[in-house]
C-alpha positions in Angstrom: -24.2 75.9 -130.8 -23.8 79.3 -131.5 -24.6 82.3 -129.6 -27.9 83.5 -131.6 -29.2 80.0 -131.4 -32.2 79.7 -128.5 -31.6 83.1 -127.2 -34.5 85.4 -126.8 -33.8 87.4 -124.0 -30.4 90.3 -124.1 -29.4 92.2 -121.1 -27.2 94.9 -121.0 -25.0 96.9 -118.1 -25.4 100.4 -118.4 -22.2 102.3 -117.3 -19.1 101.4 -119.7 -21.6 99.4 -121.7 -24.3 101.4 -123.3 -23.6 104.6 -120.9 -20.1 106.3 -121.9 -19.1 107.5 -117.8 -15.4 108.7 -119.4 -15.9 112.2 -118.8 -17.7 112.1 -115.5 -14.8 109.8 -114.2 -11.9 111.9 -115.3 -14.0 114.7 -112.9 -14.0 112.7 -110.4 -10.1 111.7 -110.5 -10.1 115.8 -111.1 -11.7 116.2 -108.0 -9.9 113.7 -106.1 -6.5 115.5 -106.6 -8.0 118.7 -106.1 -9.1 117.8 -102.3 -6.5 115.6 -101.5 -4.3 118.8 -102.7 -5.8 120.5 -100.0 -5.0 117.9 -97.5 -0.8 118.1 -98.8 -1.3 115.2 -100.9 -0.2 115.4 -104.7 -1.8 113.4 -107.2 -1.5 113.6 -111.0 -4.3 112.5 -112.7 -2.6 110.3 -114.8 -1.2 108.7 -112.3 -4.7 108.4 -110.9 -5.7 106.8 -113.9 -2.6 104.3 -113.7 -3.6 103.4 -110.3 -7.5 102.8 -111.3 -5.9 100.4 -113.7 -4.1 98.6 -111.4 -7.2 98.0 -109.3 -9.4 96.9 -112.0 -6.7 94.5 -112.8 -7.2 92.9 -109.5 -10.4 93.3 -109.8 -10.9 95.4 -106.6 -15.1 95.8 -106.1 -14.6 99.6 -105.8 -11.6 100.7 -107.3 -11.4 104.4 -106.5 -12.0 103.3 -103.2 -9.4 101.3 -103.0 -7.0 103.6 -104.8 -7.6 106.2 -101.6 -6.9 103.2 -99.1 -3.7 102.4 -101.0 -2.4 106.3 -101.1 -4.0 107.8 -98.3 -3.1 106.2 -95.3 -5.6 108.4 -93.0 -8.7 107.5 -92.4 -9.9 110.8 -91.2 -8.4 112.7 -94.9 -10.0 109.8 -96.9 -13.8 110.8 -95.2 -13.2 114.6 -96.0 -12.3 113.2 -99.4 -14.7 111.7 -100.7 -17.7 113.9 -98.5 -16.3 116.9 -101.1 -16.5 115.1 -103.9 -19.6 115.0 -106.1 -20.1 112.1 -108.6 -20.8 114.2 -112.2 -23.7 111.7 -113.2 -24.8 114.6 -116.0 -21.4 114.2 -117.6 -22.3 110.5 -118.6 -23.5 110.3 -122.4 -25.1 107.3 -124.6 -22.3 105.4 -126.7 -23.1 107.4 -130.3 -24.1 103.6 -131.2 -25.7 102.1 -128.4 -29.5 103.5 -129.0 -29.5 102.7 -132.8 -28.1 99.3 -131.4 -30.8 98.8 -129.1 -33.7 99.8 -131.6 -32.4 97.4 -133.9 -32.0 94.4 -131.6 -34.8 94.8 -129.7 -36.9 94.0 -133.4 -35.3 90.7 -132.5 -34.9 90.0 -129.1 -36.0 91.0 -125.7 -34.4 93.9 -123.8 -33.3 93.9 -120.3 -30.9 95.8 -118.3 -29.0 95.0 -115.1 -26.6 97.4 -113.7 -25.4 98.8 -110.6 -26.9 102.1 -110.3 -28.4 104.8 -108.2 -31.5 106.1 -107.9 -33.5 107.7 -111.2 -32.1 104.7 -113.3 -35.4 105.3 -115.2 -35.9 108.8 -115.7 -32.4 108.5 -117.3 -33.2 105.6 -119.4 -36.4 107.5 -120.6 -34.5 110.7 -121.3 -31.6 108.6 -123.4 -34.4 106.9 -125.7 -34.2 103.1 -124.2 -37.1 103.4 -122.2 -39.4 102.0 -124.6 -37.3 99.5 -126.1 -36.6 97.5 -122.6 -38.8 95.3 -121.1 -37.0 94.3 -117.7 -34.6 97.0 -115.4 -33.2 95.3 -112.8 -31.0 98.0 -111.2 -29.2 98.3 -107.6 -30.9 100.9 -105.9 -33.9 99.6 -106.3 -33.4 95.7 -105.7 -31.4 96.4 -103.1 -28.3 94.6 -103.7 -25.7 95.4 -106.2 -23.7 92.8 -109.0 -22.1 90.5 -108.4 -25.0 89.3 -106.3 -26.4 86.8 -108.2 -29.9 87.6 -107.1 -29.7 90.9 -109.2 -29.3 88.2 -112.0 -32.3 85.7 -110.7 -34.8 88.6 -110.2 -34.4 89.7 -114.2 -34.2 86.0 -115.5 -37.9 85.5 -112.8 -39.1 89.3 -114.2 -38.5 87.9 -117.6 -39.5 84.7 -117.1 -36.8 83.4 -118.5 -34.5 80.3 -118.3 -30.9 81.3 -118.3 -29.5 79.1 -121.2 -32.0 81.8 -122.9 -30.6 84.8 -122.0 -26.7 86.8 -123.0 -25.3 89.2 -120.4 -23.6 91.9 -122.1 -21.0 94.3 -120.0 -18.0 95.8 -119.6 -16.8 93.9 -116.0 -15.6 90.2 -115.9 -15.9 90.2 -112.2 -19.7 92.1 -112.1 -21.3 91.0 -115.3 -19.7 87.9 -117.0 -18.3 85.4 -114.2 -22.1 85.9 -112.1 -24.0 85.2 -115.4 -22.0 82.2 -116.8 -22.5 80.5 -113.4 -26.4 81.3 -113.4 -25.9 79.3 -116.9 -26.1 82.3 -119.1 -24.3 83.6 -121.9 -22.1 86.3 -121.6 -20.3 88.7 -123.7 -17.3 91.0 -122.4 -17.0 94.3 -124.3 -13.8 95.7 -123.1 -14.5 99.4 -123.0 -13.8 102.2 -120.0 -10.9 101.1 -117.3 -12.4 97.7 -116.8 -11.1 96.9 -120.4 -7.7 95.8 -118.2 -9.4 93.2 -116.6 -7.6 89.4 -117.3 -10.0 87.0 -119.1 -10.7 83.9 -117.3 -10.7 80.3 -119.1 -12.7 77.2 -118.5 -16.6 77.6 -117.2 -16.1 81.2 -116.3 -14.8 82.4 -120.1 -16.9 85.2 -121.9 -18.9 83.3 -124.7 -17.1 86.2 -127.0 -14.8 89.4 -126.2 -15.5 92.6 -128.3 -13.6 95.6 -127.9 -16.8 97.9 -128.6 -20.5 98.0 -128.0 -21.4 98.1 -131.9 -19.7 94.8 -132.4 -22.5 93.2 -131.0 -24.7 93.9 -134.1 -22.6 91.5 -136.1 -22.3 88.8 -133.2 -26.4 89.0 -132.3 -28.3 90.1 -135.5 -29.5 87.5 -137.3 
């Protein structure tokens, strides 16, 4: 059976997926050396960088987090930390293909999205363009929990009212998006893009139905 074949419903993660966050990260590994700096730590960005890899290979939940617990050893400098810095959400962009993508898919299949995200999820989605093609947004702030809770997955398949075996998962984490939706008996697709590119694939039941290393591959996987 191939992918296409009884699917009707798509969901997408936002950041990393369809939302490019490289820019507001970098400012916040900017900002991380600038106020541990001022604590008499020194931090290069790329080693920064280095280290987020690290943790997304071990698939650590929150990796700058657990970059700071790694290298800062004080609880006290790691609170003044992170209370001066200031996540740049107006520095994320659209992927230059993701909206087109959408449009055209969304001829085709249902949209959803389910992502991890503050609050305003749809003002942003409106002011991108996807607002009109998506049917479902099942985001954190709002459902109050956060992937990989598989709930966040059951309350889009119920607001969809669809079966899983229906529905693809498409995102950037193996650990957030692929490994809950192939248990819920979705299909999955891993699109290695941002830091959590570096994450190993699994094998057996937990395995990405297919790997793409960007977000415009999925018009030759999904359109029919």
């Amino acid at each position: 059976m191939t992918l296409k074949q009884e699917l009707q419903w798509i969901f997408f993660d936002l950041g990393e997926t369809l939302i490019d966050e490289s820019a507001a990260i970098l400012e916040s590994i900017r900002q991380f050396a600038v106020e541990s700096a001022a604590l008499g730590y020194a931090f290069h960005p790329d080693e920064v960088v280095r280290g987020l890899e690290d943790a997304y290979r071990a698939f650590a939940e929150f990796p700058m987090g657990d970059y700071m617990e790694r290298h800062v050893a004080s609880v006290d400098h790691r609170r003044i930390i992170k209370q001066n810095m200031r996540y740049r959400k107006d520095m994320e962009r659209p992927f230059p293909a993701a909206l087109p993508l959408v449009r055209e898919l969304s001829g085709l299949y249902r949209i959803g999205i389910i992502a991890n995200q503050g609050p305003g999820t749809t003002d942003r989605l409106k002011a991108y363009g996807f607002a009109e093609y998506i049917t479902v947004c099942c985001e954190s702030a709002e459902a109050g929990f956060a992937k990989p809770n598989p709930q966040l997955f059951q309350l889009a398949l119920e607001q969809a009212s669809c079966l899983p075996r229906h529905a693809v998962m498409i995102g950037d984490r193996i650990d957030n998006d692929i490994i809950p939706a192939k248990r819920l008996g979705m299909k999955a697709v891993y699109v290695r893009q941002g830091l959590a590119r570096y994450q190993p694939i699994p094998k057996g039941a937990d395995a990405p139905d297919a790997v793409l290393d960007k977000i415009e591959d999925i018009r030759s996987l999904l359109m029919r």
